[in-house]
C-alpha positions as CSV (number, residue, x, y, z in Angstrom):
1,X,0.0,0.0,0.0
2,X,2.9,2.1,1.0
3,X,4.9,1.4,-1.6
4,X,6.1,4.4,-2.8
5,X,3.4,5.9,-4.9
6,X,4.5,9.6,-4.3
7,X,6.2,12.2,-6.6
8,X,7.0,9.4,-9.6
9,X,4.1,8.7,-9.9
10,X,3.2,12.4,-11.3
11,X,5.7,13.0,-13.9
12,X,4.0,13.9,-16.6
13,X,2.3,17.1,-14.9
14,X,4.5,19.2,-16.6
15,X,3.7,17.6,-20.5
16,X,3.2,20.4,-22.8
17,X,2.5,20.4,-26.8
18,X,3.8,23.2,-29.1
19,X,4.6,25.3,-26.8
20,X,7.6,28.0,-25.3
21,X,9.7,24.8,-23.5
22,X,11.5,28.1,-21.3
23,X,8.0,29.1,-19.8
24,X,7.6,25.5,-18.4
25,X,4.5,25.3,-18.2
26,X,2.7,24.4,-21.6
27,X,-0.9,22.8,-22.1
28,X,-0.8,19.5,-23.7
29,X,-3.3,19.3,-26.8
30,X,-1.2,16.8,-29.2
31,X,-2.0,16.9,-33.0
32,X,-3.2,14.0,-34.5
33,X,-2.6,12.7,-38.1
34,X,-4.5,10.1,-39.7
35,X,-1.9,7.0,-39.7
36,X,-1.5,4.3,-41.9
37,X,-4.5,1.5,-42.4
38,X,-4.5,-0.4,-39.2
39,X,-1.4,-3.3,-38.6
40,X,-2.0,-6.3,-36.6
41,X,-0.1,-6.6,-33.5
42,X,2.4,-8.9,-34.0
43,X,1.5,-11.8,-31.2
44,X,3.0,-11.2,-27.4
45,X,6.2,-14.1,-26.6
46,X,3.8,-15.5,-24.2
47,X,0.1,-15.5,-24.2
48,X,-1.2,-12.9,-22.1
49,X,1.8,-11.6,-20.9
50,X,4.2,-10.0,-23.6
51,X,3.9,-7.0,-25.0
52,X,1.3,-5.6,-27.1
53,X,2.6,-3.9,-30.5
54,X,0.6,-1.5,-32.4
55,X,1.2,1.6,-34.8
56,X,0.7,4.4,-32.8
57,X,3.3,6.8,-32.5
58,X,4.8,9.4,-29.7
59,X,7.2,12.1,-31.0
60,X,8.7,15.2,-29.4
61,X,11.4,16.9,-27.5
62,X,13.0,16.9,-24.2
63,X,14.2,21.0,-23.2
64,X,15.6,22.3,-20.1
65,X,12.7,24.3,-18.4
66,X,15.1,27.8,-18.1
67,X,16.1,28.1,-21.3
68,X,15.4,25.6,-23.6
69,X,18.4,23.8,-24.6
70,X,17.8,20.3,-25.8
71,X,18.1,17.7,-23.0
72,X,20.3,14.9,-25.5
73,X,20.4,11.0,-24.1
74,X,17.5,11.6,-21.6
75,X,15.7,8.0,-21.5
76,X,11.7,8.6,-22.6
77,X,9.5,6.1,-21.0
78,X,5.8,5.8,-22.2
79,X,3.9,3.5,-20.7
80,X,0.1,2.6,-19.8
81,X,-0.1,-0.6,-18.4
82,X,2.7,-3.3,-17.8
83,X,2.0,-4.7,-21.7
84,X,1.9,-1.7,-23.2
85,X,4.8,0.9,-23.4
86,X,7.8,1.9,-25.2
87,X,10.8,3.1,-25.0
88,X,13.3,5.2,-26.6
89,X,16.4,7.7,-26.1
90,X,16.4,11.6,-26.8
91,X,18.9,12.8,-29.9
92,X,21.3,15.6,-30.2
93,X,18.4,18.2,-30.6
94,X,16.9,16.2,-27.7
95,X,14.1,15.1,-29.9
96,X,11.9,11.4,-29.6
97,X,10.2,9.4,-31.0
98,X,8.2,6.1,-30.0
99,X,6.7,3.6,-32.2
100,X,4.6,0.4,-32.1
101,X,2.6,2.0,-29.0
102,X,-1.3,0.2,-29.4
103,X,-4.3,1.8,-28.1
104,X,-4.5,3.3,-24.7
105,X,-3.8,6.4,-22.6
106,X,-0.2,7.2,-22.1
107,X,1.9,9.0,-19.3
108,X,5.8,10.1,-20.4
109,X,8.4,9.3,-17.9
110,X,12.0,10.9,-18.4
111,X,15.1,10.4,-16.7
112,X,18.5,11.8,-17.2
113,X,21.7,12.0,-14.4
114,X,21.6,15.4,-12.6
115,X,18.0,16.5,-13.8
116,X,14.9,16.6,-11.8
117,X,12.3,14.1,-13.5
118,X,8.9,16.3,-14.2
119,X,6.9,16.5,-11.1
120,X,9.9,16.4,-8.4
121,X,10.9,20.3,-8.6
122,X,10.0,20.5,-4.7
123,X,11.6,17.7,-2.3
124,X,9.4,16.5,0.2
125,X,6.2,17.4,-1.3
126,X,3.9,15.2,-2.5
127,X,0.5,15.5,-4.7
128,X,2.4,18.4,-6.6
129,X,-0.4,18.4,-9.3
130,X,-2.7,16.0,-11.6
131,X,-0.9,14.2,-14.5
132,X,-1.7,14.4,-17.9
133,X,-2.7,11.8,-20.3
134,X,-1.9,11.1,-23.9
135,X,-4.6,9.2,-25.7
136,X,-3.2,7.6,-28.4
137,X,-5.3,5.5,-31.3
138,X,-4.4,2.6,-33.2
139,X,-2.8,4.3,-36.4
140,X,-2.3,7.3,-34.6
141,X,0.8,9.9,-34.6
142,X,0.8,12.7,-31.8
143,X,3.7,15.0,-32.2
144,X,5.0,18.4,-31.0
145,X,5.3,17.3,-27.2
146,X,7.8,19.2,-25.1
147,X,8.8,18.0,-21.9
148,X,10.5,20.8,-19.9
149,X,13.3,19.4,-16.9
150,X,15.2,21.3,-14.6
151,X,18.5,20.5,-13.7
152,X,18.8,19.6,-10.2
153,X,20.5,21.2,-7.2
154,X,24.1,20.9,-6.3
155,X,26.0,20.9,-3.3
156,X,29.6,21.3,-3.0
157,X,32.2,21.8,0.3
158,X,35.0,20.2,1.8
159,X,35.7,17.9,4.4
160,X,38.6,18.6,6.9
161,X,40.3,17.0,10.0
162,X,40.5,19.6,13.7
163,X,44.0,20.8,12.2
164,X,42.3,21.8,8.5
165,X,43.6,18.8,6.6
166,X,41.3,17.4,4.0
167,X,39.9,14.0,4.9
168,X,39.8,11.9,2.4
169,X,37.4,8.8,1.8
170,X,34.7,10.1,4.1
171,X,30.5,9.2,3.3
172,X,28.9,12.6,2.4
173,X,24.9,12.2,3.0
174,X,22.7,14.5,2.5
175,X,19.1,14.1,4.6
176,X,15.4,15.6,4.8
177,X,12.8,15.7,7.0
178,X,10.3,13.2,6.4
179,X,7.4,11.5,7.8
180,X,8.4,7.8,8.5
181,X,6.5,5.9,10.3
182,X,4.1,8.4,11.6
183,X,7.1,10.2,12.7
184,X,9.2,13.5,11.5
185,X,12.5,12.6,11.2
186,X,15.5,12.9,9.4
187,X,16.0,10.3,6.9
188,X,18.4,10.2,4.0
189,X,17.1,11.8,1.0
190,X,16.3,9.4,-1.7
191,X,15.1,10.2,-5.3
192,X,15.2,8.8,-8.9
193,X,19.0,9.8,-10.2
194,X,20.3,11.6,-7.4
195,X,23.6,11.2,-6.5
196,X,22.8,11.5,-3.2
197,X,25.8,10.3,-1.2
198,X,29.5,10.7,-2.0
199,X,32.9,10.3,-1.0
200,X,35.1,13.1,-0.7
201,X,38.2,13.2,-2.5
202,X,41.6,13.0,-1.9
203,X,41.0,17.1,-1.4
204,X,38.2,16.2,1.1
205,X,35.6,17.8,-1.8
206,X,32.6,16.4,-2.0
207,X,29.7,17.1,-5.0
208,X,25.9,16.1,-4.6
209,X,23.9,16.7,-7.7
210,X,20.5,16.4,-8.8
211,X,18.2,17.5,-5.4
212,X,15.3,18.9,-5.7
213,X,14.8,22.0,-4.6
214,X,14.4,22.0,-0.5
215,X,16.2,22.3,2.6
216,X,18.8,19.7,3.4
217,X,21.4,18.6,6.1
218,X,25.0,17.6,5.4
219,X,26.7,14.9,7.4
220,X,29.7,13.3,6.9
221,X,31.2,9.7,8.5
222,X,34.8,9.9,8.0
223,X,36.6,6.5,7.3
224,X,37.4,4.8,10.3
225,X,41.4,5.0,11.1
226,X,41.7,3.1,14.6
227,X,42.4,-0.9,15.2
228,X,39.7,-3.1,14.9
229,X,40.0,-5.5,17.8
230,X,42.1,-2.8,19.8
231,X,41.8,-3.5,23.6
232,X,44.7,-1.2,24.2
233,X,44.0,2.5,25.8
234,X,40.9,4.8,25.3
235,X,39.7,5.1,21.5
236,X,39.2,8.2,20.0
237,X,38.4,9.1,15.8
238,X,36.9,11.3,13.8
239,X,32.9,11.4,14.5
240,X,30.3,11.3,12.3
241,X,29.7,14.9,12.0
242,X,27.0,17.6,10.3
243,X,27.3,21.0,8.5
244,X,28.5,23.4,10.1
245,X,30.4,21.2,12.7
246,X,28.9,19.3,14.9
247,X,28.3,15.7,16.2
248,X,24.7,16.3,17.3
249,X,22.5,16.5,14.6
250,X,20.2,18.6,16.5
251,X,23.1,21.4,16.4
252,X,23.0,20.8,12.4
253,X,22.2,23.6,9.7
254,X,19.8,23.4,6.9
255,X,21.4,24.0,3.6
256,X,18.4,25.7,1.2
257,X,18.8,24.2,-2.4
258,X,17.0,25.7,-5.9
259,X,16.8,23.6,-8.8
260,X,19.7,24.4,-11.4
261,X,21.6,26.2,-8.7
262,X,24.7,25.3,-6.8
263,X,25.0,25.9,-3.0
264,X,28.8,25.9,-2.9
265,X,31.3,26.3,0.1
266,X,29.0,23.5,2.2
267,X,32.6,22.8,3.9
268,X,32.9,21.8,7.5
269,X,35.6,20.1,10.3
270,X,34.8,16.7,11.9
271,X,35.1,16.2,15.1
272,X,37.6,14.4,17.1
273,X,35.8,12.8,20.2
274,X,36.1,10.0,22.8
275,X,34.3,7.1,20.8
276,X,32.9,4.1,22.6
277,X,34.5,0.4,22.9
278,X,31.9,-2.4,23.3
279,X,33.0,-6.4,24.5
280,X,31.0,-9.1,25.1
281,X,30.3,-12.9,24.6
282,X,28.1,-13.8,21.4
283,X,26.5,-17.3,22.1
284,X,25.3,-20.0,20.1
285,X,21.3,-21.4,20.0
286,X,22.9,-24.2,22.2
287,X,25.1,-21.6,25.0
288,X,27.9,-22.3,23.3
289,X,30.7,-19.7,21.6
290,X,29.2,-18.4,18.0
291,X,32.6,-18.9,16.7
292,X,32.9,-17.6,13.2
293,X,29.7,-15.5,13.0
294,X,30.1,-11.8,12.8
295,X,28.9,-9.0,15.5
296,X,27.7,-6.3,13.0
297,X,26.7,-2.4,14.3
298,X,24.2,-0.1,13.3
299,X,22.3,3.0,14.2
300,X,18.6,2.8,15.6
301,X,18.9,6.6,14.1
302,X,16.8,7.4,11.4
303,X,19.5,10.1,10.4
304,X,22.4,8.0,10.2
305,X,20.7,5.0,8.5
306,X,22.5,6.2,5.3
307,X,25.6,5.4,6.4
308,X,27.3,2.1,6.7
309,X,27.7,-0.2,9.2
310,X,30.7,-2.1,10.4
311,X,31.6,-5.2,12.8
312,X,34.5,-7.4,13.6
313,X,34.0,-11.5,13.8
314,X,33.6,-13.6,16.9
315,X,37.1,-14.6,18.3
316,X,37.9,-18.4,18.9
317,X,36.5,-18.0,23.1
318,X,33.4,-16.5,21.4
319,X,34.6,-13.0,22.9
320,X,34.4,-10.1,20.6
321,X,34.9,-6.3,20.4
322,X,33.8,-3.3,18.4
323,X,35.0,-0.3,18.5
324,X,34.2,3.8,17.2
325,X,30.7,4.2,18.8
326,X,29.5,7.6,18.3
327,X,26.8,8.5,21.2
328,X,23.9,7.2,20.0
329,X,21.9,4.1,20.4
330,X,22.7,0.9,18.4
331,X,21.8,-2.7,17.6
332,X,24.3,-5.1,17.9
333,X,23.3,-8.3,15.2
334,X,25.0,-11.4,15.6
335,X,24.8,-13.3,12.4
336,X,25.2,-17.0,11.3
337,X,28.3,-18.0,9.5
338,X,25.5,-20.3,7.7
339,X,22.5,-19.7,5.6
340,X,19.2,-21.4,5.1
341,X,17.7,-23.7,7.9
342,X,20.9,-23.7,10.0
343,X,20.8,-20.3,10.2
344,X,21.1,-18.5,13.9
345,X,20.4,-14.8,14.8
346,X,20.4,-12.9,17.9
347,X,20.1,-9.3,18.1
348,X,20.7,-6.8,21.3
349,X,20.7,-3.1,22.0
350,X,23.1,-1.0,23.7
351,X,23.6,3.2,23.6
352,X,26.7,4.7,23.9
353,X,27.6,7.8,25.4
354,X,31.7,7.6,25.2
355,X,32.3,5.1,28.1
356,X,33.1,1.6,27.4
357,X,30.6,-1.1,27.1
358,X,31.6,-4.2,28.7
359,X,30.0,-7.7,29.5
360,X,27.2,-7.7,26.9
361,X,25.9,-10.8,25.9
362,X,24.3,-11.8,22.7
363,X,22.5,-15.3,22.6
364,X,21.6,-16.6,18.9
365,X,18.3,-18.6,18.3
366,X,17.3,-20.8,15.7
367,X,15.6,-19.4,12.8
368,X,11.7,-19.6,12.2
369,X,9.8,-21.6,9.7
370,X,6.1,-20.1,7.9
371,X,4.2,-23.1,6.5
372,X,0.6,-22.3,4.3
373,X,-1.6,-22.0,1.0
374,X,-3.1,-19.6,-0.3
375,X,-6.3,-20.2,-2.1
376,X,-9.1,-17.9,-3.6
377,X,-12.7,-17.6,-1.4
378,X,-15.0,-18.8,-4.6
379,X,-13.2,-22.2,-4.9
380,X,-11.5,-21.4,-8.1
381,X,-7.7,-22.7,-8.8
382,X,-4.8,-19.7,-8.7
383,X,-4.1,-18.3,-12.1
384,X,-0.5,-19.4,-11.8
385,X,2.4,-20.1,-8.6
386,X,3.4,-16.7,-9.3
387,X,0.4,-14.7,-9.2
388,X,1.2,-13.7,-5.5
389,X,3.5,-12.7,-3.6
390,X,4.4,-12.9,-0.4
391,X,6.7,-11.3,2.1
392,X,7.6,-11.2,5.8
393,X,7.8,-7.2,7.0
394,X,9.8,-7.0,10.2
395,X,8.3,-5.2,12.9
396,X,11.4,-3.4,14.1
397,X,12.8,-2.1,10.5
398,X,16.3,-0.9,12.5
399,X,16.6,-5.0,13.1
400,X,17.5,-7.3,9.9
401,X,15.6,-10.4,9.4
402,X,17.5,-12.9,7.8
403,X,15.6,-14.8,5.1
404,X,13.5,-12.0,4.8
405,X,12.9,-12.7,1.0
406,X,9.8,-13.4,-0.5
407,X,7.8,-17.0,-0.2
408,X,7.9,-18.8,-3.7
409,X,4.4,-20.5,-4.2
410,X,4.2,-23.8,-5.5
411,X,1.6,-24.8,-8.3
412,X,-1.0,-26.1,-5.6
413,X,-0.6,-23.3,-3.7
414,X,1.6,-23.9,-0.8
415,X,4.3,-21.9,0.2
416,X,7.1,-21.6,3.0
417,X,8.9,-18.8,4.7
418,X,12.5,-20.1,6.1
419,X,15.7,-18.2,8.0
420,X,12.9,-16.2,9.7
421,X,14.0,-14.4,12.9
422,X,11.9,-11.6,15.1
423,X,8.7,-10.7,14.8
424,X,6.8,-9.5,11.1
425,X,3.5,-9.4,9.3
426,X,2.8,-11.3,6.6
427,X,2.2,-9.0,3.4
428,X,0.6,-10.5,0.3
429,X,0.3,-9.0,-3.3
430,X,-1.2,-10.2,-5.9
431,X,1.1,-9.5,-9.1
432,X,-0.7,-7.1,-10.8
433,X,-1.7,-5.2,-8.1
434,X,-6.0,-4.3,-8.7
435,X,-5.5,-5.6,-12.7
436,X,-5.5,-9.1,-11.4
437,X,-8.4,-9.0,-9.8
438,X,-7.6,-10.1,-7.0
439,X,-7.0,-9.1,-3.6
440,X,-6.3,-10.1,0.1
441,X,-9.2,-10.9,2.1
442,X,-7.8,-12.7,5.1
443,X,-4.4,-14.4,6.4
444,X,-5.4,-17.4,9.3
445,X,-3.3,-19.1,11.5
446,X,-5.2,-22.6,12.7
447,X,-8.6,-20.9,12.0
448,X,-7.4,-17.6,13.8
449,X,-7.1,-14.4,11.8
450,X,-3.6,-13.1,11.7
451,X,-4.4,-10.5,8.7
452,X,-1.9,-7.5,9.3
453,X,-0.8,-8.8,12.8
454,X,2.6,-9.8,14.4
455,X,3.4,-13.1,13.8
456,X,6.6,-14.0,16.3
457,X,9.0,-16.4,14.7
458,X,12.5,-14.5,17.4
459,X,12.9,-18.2,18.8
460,X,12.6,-20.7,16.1
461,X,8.8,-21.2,16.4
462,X,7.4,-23.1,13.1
463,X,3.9,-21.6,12.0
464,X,2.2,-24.5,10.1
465,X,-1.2,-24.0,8.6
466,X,-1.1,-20.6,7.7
467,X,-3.8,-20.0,5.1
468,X,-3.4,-16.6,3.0
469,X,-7.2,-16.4,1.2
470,X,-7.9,-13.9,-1.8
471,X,-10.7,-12.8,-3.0
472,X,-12.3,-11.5,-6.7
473,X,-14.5,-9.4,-4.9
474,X,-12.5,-5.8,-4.7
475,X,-13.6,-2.7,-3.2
476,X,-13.4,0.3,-5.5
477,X,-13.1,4.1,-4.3
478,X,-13.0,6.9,-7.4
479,X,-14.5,9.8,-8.0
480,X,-12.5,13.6,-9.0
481,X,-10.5,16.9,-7.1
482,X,-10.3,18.9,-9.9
483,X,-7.3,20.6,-8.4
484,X,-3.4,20.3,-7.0
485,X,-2.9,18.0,-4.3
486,X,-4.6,14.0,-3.1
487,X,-6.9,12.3,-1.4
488,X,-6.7,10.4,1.8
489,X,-8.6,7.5,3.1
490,X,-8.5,6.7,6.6
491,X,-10.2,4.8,9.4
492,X,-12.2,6.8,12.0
493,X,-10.9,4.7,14.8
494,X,-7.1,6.1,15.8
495,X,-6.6,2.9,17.1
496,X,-6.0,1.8,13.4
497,X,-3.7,4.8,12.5
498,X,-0.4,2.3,12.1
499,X,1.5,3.8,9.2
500,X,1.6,0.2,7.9
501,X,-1.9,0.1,8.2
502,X,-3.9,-1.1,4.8
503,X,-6.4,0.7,6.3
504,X,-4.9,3.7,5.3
505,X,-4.2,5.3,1.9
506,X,-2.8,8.0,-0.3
507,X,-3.6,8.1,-3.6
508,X,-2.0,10.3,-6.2
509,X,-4.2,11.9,-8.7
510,X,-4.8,10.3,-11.8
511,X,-5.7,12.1,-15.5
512,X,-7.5,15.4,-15.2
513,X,-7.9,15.2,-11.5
514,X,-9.3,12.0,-11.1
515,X,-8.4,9.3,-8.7
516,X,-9.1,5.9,-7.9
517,X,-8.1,2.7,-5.3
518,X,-8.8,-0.8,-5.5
519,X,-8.9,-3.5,-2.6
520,X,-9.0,-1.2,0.7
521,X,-10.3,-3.9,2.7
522,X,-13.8,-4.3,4.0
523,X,-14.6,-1.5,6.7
524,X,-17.7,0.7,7.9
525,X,-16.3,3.8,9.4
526,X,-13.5,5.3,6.9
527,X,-12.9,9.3,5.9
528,X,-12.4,10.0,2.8
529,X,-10.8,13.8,2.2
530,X,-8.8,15.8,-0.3
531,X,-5.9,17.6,0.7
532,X,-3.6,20.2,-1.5
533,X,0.1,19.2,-1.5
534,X,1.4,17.6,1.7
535,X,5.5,16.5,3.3
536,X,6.2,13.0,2.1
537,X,4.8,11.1,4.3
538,X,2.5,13.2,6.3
539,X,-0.8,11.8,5.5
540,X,0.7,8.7,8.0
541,X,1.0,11.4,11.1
542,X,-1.4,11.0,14.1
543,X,-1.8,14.3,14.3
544,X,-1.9,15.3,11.1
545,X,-5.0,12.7,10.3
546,X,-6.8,13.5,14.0
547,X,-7.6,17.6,12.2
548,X,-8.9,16.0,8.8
549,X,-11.4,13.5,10.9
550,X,-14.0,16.2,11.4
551,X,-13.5,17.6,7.8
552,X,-13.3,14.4,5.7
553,X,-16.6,12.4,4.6
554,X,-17.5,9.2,5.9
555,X,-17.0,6.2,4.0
556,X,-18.0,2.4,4.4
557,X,-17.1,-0.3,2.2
558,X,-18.5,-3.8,1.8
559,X,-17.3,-7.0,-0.2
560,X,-17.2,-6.1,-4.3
561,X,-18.5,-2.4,-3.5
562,X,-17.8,0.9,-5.8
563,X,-18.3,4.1,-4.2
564,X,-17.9,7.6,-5.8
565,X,-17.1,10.6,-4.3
566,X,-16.7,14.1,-5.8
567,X,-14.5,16.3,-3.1
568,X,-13.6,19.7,-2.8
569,X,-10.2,20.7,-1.9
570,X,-10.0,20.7,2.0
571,X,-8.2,24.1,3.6
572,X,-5.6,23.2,5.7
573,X,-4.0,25.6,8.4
574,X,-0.2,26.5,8.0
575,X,2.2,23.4,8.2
């Protein structure tokens, strides 16, 4: 549900036809010439699942959205469904052109190194604005489309040492505020083509290209330059540090970025501090010394999950030792030396503040075993072994689960889930998504519904029985906001607020404002409510959803049900 449906998915807002590319901000109205007498499709590679080739066509130009220079090599994408689309590569006078595209309405994606896709001008908000269609006849050629892209931000510094000597080799993040999990945080900023991380040279210099425009923070994790397994003497190193200087991220700076502008001189000292030295014993599933398995670190931080982690390997008396802990709070994962259904994990958490560590103990366990079908609630056989997926989501995302892969169905419909360690939810997704026509209706354990609750596999506990049923009959919500922005559904009950909740949705406005959802499962007290454009992630905020409850409409949905709603743009007060 979650699963990133934000600014990508509006690209094409910016499409214009025959129109000043500088502007940015032409009307698409396409000409259309009568095309050749009608070609059969030449037959898809398999049937019903290759593509479908017709004798429409696409042509046009890619420009830069300042001045309208071509944009050469971009990669034009035009798709509208999985089995129809083309794809093709921008000249020297940035100009494309796509063939063999049958029937159907078309949205243009375009992607080039160091320019901002259409739609993602602004970081961090989403619903920026409706997309625009193409609809495109069999036989048909629409030309004169001119897709405006901005270059994206830059910025540029230098990383030094206390004394002013460059460090060389250290991980350069930038990072946003973002709503994750519910939560405003800082997270590493993440978008399609943007080099967001990089090492800094043998200068210290560091470049990060193609951000949106925004505010960002600047942090840098300097390589680490102290012994491993040292047990000798107080450690210190060069901190994990952010712009302008410090190891607190609280104390750190926003850097304001504009698209197709460079925010230079982003150049900063890391600090030298007292970092932490952690022993212990890591222990087998039987008490015995893990020998051979490794003791790997990392942040429970949201802010420093961009950078990497580190460990050191259990010694022969299954002692071990890590060493350069920052203050902050960390996991400390003991993983198997073996894979599959011998593998052993064990997982503890410790938080630093400078002093030494000592005496933790880490105790592996066994991994867990999920055992089930999945069958559809009418009787009927699956389409095929791989028309669903299935996937274990750990409940704690800052703890790895091992085998956390997805389940591969068999052709009568069983599956298994092995290495399995902590606790998840079982997600299941019909491949497809709503164009299958099928959904989820329940997941059972023994009779018991589990659907979208922890199942607890942390001590090698084998789940048998675990029946995953779908169903044909989907709920479906459209209906139009003939303006910027999205809609939101929700459940009344704040009880049911989880942001993993499939309870909850965003949905990104479709062709000339309209929207639409399939499979939100069963309920009778959801709000429905449009919103203008929101911070990633917002509409999963407690607080943000507890002042739309008294504004939105009430919504209820039963088995196969179609409900459409017309809304009106819902004020909100000033984020």
């Amino acid at each position: 549900m979650m699963r990133r449906c934000l600014l990508p998915a509006l690209i094409a807002a910016t499409l214009s036809v025959g129109a000043s590319a500088a502007a940015g901000q032409a009307a698409l109205s396409g000409q259309v010439i009568p095309g050749p007498p009608r070609i059969p499709p030449r037959a898809p590679d398999a049937p019903g699942t290759g593509p479908i080739v017709g004798t429409g066509v696409l042509r046009g130009h890619v420009v830069t959205a300042d001045t309208g220079a071509p944009v050469r090599r971009a990669q034009v994408t035009a798709t509208a469904d999985a089995r129809r689309r083309g794809q093709t590569t921008t000249d020297a006078e940035g100009r494309f052109e796509i063939r063999e595209l049958p029937t159907g309405t078309y949205h243009l994606q375009v992607m080039k190194a160091g320019f901002l896709s259409p739609g993602m001008e602004q970081a961090g908000r989403t619903g920026i604005g409706p997309r625009t269609r193409i609809e495109l006849g069999e036989g048909s050629i629409i030309e004169k489309i001119v897709i405006p892209m901005w270059r994206g931000g830059v910025i540029s510094g230098q990383v030094t040492d206390e004394f002013g000597e460059p460090v060389a080799g250290a991980q350069v993040n930038v990072l946003r505020y973002a709503y994750r999990d519910g939560r405003r945080q800082l997270t590493p900023a993440r978008f399609p083509g943007l080099g967001s991380a990089s090492r800094s040279d043998d200068l210290g210099r560091f470049r990060i290209f193609g951000l949106p425009a925004g505010e960002y923070y600047v942090g840098a994790q300097p390589p680490r330059d102290f012994g491993a397994f040292s047990d000798a003497g107080p450690v210190e190193g060069l901190a994990t540090t952010y712009f302008p200087g410090s190891p607190d991220v609280a104390q750190a700076r926003p850097v304001r970025v504009r698209a197709a502008q460079e925010a230079p001189n982003v150049s900063f000292a890391v600090v030298r501090q007292r970092l932490a030295r952690v022993r212990g014993t890591a222990l087998n599933s039987r008490g015995e010394p893990f020998v051979g398995a490794m003791v790997m670190v990392g942040s429970t931080d949201s802010e420093l999950a961009g950078f990497s982690s580190f460990g050191n390997a259990v010694r022969p008396d299954g002692s071990f030792v890590v060493t350069g802990l920052a203050p902050g709070a960390y996991n400390l994962t003991l993983r198997s030396p073996m894979q599959g259904e011998s593998a052993e994990l064990g997982t503890t958490r410790i938080v630093a503040d400078g002093s030494d560590v000592d005496g933790v103990v880490i105790a592996a366990s066994i991994a867990g075993v999920i055992r089930g079908r999945v069958t559809i609630d009418d009787g009927s056989p699956l389409p095929g072994a791989a028309a669903v997926g299935i996937f274990p989501e750990p409940v704690d995302r800052s703890v790895p689960m091992m085998g956390g892969s997805e389940a591969q169905v068999k052709q009568d419909g069983t599956f298994e889930l092995k290495s399995l360690f902590g606790r998840c939810i079982l997600r299941v997704s019909p491949r497809g998504g709503s164009a299958s026509g099928l959904g989820l209706k329940a997941v059972l354990a023994n009779g018991e519904d589990v659907t979208d609750q922890e199942i607890d596999v942390s001590s090698g506990q084998v789940w048998e029985n675990v029946d995953i049923v779908l169903t044909r009959k989907l709920t479906h919500v459209t209906g139009t906001q003939a303006t910027s922005g999205a809609v939101i559904i929700f459940p009344a009950d704040e009880a049911r607020w989880s942001a993993r909740s499939r309870l909850l949705r965003w949905i990104p406005l479709g062709p000339e404002g309209r929207f639409e959802t399939h499979g939100l499962p069963v309920h009778d007290d959801y709000r429905i409510v449009a919103v203008p454009p929101i911070e990633d992630g917002q509409w999963t905020d407690p607080e943000f959803l507890r002042s739309l409850v008294d504004v939105a409409t009430r919504l209820s949905l039963i088995e196969g049900e179609t409900k459409v709603h017309d809304l009106r743009l819902t004020r909100l007060e000033a984020q």
